[in-house]
N, C-alpha and C positions, 0 to 999 in steps of 0.2 A: 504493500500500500504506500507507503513512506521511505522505504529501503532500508530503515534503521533494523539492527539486527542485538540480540537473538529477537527471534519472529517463529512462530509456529501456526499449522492450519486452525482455523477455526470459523465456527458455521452457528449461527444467529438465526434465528427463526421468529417470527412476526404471524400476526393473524389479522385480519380486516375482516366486521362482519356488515350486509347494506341489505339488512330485511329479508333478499328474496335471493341474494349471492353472495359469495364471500370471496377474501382473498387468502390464499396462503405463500406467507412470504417468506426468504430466505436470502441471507447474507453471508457469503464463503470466498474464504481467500487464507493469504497467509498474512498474520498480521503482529506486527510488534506489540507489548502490553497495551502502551498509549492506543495506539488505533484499534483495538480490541476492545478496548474498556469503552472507549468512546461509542461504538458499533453497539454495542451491546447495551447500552444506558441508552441509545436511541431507538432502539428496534423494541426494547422492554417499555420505554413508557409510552410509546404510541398503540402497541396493544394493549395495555392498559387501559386508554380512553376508548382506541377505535375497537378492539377484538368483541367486546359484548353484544352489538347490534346484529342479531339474526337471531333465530331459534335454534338452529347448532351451535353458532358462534358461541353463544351462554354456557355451551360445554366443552367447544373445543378451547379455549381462550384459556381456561385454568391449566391445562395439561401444555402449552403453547408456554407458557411466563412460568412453570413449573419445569419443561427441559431447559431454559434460558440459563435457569440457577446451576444447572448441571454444565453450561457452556462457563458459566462464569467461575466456577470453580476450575477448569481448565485453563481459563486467562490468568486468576489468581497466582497458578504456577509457571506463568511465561514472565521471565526475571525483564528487570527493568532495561533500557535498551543503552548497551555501551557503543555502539557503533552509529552516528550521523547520518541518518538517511539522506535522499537527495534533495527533499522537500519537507516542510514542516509535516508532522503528526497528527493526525485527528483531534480534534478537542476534544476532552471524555467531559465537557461541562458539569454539571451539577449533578453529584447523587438521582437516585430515580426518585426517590419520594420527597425531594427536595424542589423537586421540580414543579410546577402547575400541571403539567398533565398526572402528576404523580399521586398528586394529592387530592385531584377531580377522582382517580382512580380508589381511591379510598371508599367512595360510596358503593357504586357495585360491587367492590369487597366485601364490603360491610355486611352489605344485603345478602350474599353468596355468604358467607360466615353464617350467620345467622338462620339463615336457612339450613345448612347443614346439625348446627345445633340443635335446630326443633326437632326434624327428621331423628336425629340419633336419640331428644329424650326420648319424643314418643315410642319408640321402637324399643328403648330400655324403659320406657313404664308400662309397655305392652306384653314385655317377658317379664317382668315383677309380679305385675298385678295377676297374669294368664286371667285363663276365659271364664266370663261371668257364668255361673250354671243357674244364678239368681233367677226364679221365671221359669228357667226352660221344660221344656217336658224329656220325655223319655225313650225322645229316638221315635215315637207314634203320633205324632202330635196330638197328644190328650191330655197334652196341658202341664199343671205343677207339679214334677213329682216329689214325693217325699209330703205333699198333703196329707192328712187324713182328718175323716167326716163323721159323725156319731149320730146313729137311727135319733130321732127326736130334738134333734138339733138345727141351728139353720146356715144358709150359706149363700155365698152369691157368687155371681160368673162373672169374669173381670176383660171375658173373651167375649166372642161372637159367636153366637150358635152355629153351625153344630159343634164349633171349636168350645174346650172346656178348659176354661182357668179360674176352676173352683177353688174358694179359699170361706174355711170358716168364719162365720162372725155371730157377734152377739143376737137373739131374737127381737128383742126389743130396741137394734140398731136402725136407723133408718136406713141404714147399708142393707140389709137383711130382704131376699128377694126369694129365697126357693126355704121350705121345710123339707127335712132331710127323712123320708121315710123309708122303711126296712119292709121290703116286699115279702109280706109273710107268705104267697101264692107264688112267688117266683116272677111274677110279671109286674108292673108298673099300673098306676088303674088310666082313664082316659084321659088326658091332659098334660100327666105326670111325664119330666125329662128321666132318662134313664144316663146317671152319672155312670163314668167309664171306671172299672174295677180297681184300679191303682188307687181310688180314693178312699177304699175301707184295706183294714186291716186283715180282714179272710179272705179277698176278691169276693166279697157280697158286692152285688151292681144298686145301689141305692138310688131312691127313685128320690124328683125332685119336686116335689110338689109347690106351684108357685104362690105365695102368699095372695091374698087381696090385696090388688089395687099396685102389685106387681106386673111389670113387662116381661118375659124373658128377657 
């Protein structure tokens, strides 16, 4: 680039996103620190600002300014230049984040940070907490399992017929919608819902007789 020597290869990579195309870009040559440093602080903070604009760009941009660090670590070990090139040296001007575009870059960091953080609690309070069985039924949909109903008792449906999300409650509740009866004949009489067997204790199917002035 400048002649100045020790100089070794090195390759800068850039990303540009425009909504509906992108660019991918790339700087290779051999080049002394000075002109390396400088290459690489230029190419790093212009994707910073330009790389986020498209719907892949938003993904390819982090893995883009993430090999940079990997180029720049290879500059870090090209020693400072004892030999006068033929021509002045690249400017490495300011720092990246020293910069305006550096610091504009900060925001869509920010925001990508962030996002990455909610993503991981939820995902670690999702394997903490595991799966609600509060509700659920029992693999039949017949509703709560682990209920149970007592003949002379009453109860109401928290479901939608014919689905059954019986749950005990008081008689004298205004919650209280069905009387719990014990089909001494085996069958149910005319009106009466027949509750599904997981709600008594023997598999008796208890019949649900609905109060007055009760809806199913």
């Amino acid at each position: 680039m400048c002649g100045a020597a020790p100089a070794a290869p090195v390759t800068v990579r850039g990303h540009q996103g425009m909504l509906v195309i992108m660019r991918f870009l790339r700087r290779q040559g051999v080049f002394c620190h000075t002109c390396a440093l400088a290459v690489f602080r230029d190419m790093q903070a212009d994707t910073l600002v330009m790389g986020w604009w498209g719907p892949l760009s938003v993904f390819i941009t982090p893995f883009t300014l993430l090999a940079n660090l990997g180029a720049l670590s290879g500059i870090r070990r090209i020693p400072a230049p004892v030999t006068p090139g033929w021509r002045p040296p690249l400017d490495p001007g300011r720092p990246v984040f020293r910069r305006p575009a550096g610091i504009l870059a900060l925001v869509p960091l920010a925001v990508l940070g962030l996002l990455v953080l909610a993503v991981t609690a939820l995902v670690v309070i999702g394997l903490v907490a595991g799966p609600d069985d509060s509700g659920s039924d029992d693999g039949t949909g017949t509703g709560s399992a682990g209920v149970t109903l007592k003949a002379d008792s009453c109860a109401r449906n928290d479901a939608s017929w014919p689905a059954q999300e019986l749950k005990p409650v008081d008689c004298g509740s205004p919650d209280a919608q069905y009387r719990v009866i014990d089909p001494k004949t085996g069958s149910c009489a005319s009106g009466d819902y027949a509750a599904y067997a997981q709600y008594s204790d023997d598999g008796t199917s208890f019949c649900l007789r609905p109060l007055k002035g009760q809806a199913p």
